[in-house]
Residue frames relative to the residue before (quaternion, step in Angstrom):
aa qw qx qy qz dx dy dz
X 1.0000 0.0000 0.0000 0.0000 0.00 0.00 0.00
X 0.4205 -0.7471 0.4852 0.1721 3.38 -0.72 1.04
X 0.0628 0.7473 -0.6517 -0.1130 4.00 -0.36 0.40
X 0.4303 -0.6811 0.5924 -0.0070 2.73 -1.54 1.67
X 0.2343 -0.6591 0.6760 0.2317 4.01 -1.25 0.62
X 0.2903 -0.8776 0.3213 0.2058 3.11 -1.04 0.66
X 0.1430 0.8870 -0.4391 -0.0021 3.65 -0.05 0.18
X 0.3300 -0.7448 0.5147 0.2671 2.91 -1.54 0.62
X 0.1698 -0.8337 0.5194 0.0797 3.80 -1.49 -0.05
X 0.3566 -0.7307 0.5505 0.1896 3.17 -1.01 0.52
X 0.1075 0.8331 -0.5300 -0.1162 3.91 -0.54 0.26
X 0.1531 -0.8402 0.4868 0.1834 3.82 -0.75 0.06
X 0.4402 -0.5790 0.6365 0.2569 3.50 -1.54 0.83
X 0.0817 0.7510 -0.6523 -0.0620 3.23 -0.24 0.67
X 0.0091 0.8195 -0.5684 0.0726 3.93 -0.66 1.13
X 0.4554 -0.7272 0.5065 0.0852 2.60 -1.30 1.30
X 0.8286 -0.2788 0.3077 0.3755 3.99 -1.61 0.08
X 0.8232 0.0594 -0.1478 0.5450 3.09 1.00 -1.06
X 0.7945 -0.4281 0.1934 0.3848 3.57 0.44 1.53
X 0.5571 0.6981 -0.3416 0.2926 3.59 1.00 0.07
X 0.3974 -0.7055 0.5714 0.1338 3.60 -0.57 0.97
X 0.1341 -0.7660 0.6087 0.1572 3.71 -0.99 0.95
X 0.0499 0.8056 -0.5885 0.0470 3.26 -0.89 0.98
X 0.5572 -0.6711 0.4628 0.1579 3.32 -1.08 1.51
X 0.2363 -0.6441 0.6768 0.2671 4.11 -0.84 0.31
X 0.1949 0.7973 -0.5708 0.0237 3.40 -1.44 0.36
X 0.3015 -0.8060 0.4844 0.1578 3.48 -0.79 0.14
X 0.5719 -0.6228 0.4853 0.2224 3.28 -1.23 0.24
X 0.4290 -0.6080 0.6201 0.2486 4.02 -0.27 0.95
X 0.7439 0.2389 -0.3722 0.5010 3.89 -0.18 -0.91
X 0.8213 0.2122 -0.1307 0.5132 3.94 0.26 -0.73
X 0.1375 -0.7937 0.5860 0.0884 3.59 0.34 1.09
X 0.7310 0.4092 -0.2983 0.4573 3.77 0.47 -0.51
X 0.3382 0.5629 -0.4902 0.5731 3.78 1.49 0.66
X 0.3754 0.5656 -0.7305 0.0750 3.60 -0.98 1.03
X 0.2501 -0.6396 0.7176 -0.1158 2.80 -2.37 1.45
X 0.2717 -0.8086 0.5086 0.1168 3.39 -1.06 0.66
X 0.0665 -0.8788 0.4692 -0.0564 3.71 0.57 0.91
X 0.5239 -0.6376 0.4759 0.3042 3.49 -1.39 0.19
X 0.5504 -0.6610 0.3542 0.3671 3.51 -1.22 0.50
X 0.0651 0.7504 -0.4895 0.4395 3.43 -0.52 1.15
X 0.2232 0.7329 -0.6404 0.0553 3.63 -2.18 0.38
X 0.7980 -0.4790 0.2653 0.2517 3.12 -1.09 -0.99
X 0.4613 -0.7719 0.2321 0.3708 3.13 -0.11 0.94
X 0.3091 -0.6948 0.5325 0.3717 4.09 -0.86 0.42
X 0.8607 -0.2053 0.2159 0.4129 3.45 -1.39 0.23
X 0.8530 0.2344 0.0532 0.4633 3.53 -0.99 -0.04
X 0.7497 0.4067 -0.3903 0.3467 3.97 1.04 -1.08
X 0.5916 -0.6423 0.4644 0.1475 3.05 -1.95 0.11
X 0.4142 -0.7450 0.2910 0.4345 3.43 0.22 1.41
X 0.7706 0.2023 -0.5683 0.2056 3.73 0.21 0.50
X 0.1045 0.7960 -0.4382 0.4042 3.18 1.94 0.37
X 0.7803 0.3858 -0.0899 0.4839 3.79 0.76 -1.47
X 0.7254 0.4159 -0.4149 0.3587 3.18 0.52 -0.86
X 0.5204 0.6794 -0.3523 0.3788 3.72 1.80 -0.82
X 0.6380 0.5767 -0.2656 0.4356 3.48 1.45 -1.45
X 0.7081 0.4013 -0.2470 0.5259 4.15 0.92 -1.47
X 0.7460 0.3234 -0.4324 0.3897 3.92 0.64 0.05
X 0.4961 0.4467 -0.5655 0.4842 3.41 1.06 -0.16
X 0.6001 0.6633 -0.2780 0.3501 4.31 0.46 -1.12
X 0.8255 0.0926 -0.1254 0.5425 3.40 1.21 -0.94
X 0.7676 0.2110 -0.2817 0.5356 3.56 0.90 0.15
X 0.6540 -0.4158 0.5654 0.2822 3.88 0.35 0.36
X 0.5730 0.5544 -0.3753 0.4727 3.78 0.66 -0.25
X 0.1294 0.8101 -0.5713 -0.0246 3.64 -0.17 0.80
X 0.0974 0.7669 -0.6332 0.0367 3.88 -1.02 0.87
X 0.3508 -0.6588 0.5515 0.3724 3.46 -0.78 0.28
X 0.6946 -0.5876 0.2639 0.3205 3.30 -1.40 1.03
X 0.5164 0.6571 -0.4133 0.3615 4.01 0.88 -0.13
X 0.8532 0.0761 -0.2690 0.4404 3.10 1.10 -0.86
X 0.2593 0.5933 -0.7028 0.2949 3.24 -0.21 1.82
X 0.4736 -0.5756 0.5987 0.2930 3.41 1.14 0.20
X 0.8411 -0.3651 0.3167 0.2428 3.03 -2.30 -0.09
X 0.3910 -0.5547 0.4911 0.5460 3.77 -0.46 -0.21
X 0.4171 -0.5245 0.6892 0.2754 3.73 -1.35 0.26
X 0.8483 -0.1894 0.1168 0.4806 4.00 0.05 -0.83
X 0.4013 -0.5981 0.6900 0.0712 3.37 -1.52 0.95
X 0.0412 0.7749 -0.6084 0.1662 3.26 -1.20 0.76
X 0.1053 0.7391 -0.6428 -0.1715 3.95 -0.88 0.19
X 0.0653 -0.7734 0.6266 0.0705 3.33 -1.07 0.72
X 0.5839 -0.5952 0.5447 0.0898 3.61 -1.08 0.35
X 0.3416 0.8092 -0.3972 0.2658 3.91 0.10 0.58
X 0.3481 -0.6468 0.6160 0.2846 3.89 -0.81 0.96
X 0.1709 0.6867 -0.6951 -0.1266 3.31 -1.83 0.38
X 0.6651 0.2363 -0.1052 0.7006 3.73 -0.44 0.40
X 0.6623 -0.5133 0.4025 0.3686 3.65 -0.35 -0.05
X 0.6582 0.3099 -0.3050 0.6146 3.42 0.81 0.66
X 0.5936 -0.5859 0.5513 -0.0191 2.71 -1.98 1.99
X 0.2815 -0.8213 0.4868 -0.0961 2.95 -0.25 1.39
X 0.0321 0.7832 -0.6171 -0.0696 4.27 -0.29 0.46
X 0.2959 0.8507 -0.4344 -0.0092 3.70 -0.45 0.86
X 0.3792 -0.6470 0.6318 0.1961 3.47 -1.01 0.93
X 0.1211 0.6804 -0.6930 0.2051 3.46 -1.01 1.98
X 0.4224 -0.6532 0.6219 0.0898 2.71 -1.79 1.32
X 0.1463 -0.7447 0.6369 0.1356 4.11 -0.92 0.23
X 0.2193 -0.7656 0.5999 0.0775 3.08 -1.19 0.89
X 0.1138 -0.7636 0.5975 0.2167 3.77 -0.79 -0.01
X 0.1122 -0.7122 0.6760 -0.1523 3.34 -0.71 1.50
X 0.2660 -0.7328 0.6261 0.0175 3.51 -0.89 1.80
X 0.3321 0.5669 -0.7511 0.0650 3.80 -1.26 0.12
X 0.8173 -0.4187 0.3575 0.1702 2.62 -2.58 0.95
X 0.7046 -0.2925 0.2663 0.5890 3.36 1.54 -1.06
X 0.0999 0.8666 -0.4842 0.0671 3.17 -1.22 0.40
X 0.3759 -0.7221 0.5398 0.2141 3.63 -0.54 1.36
X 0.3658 -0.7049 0.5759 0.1943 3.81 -0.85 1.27
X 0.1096 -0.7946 0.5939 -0.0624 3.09 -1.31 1.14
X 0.0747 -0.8540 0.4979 -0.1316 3.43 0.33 1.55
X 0.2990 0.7305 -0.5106 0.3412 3.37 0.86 1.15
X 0.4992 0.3860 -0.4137 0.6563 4.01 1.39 -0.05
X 0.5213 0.6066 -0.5955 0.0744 3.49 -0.27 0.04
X 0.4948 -0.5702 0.4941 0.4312 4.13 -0.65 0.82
X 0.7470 -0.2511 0.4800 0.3854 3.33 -1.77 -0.52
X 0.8034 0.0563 -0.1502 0.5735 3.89 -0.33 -0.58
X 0.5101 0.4539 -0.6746 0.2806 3.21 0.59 1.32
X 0.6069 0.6123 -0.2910 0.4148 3.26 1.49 -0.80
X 0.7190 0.4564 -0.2974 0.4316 3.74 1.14 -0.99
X 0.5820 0.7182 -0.1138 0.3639 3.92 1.99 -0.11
X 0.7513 0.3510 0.0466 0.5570 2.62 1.47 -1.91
X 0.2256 -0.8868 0.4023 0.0305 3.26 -0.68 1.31
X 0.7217 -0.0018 0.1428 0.6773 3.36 1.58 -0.42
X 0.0022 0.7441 -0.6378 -0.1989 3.19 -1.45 -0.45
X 0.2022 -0.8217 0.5327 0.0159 3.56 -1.08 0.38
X 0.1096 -0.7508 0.5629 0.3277 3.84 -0.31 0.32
X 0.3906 -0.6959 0.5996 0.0606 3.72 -1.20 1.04
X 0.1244 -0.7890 0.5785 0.1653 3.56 -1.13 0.43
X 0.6152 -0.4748 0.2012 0.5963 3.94 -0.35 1.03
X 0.6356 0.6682 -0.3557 0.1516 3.29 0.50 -1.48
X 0.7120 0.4598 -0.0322 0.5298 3.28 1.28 -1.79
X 0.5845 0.4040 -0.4153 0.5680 3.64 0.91 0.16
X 0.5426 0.6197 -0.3598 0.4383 3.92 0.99 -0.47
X 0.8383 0.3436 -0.0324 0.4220 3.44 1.71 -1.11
X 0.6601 0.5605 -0.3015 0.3990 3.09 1.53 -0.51
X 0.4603 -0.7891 0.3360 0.2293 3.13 -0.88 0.93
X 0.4248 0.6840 -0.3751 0.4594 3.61 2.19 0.74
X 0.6794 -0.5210 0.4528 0.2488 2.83 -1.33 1.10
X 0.0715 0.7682 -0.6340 -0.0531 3.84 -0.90 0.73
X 0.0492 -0.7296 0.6491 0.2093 3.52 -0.64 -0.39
X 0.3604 -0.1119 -0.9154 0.1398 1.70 -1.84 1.78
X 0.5352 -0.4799 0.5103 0.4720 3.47 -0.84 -0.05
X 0.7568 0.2456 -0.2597 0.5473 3.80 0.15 -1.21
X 0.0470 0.8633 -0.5005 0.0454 4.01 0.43 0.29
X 0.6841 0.5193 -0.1485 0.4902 3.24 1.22 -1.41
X 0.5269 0.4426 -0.4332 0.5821 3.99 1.04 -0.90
X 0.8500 0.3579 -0.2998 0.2440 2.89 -0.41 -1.56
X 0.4852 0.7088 -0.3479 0.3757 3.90 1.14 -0.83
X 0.7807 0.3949 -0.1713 0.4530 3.40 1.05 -1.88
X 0.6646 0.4664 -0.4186 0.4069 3.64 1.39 -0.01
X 0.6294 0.5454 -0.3816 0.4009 3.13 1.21 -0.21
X 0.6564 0.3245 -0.4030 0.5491 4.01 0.89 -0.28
X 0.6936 0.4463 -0.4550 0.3358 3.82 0.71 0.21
X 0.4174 -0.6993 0.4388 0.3797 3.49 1.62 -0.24
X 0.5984 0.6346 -0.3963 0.2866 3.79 0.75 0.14
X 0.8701 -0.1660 0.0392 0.4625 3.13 -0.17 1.40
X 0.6343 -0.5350 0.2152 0.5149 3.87 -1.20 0.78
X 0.5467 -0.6752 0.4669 0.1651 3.26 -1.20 0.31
């Protein structure tokens, strides 16, 4: 029987002008040859609200700083279930979608096992996540990505 730790998280769509999604590469410490491309985002600290957090992990991993109001509502909620470091991991995360014109990533807040994890980042357009043959997470990223910049229904 697997035991799970629980946690919650905030993550964000951050999109750009021309519809692109930034997403971070990283890897796994226990499975170093496990790479995934994932949105910016984490866990929540004591006491915070998940957009309270997501405001805190995008200003932490990209230099983007906003105060949590204007991320607006979450678009989708989600728990998923995932190993990192050797431990199984059970977390309830909210996603925000946060639009700007553009923006040069700054990854100068990153913690410790973000630097020794993260390998890059890239901004992605639905199309090319529909095709690439890299691992992203969410898994359904692309559906849910292309309802959220078209506004059609929950995501």
């Amino acid at each position: 029987m697997t035991v799970y730790t629980p946690r919650r998280a905030a993550r964000v769509l951050l999109v750009n002008a021309s519809d692109r999604v930034l997403l971070f590469e990283g890897s796994d410490p226990a499975r170093p040859g496990h790479r995934y491309w994932f949105t910016p985002g984490g866990g929540l600290d004591p006491g915070e609200t998940p957009a309270e957090g997501a405001a805190r992990e995008l200003a932490e991993e990209t230099g983007l700083r906003l105060a949590p109001v204007e991320l607006g509502a979450p678009v989708w909620s989600e728990t998923v279930e995932f190993p990192f470091d050797g431990v199984w991991y059970r977390q309830e995360q909210e996603f925000f979608l946060v639009r700007v014109p553009d923006w040069a990533v700054d990854t100068a807040g990153f913690d410790e096992i973000e630097r020794a994890t993260v390998h890059g980042h890239r901004w992605w357009a639905v199309d090319e996540l529909t095709t690439t043959a890299e691992r992203y997470y969410p898994p359904d990223l692309p559906g849910r990505l292309g309802r959220a910049l078209t506004g059609s229904g929950t995501c």
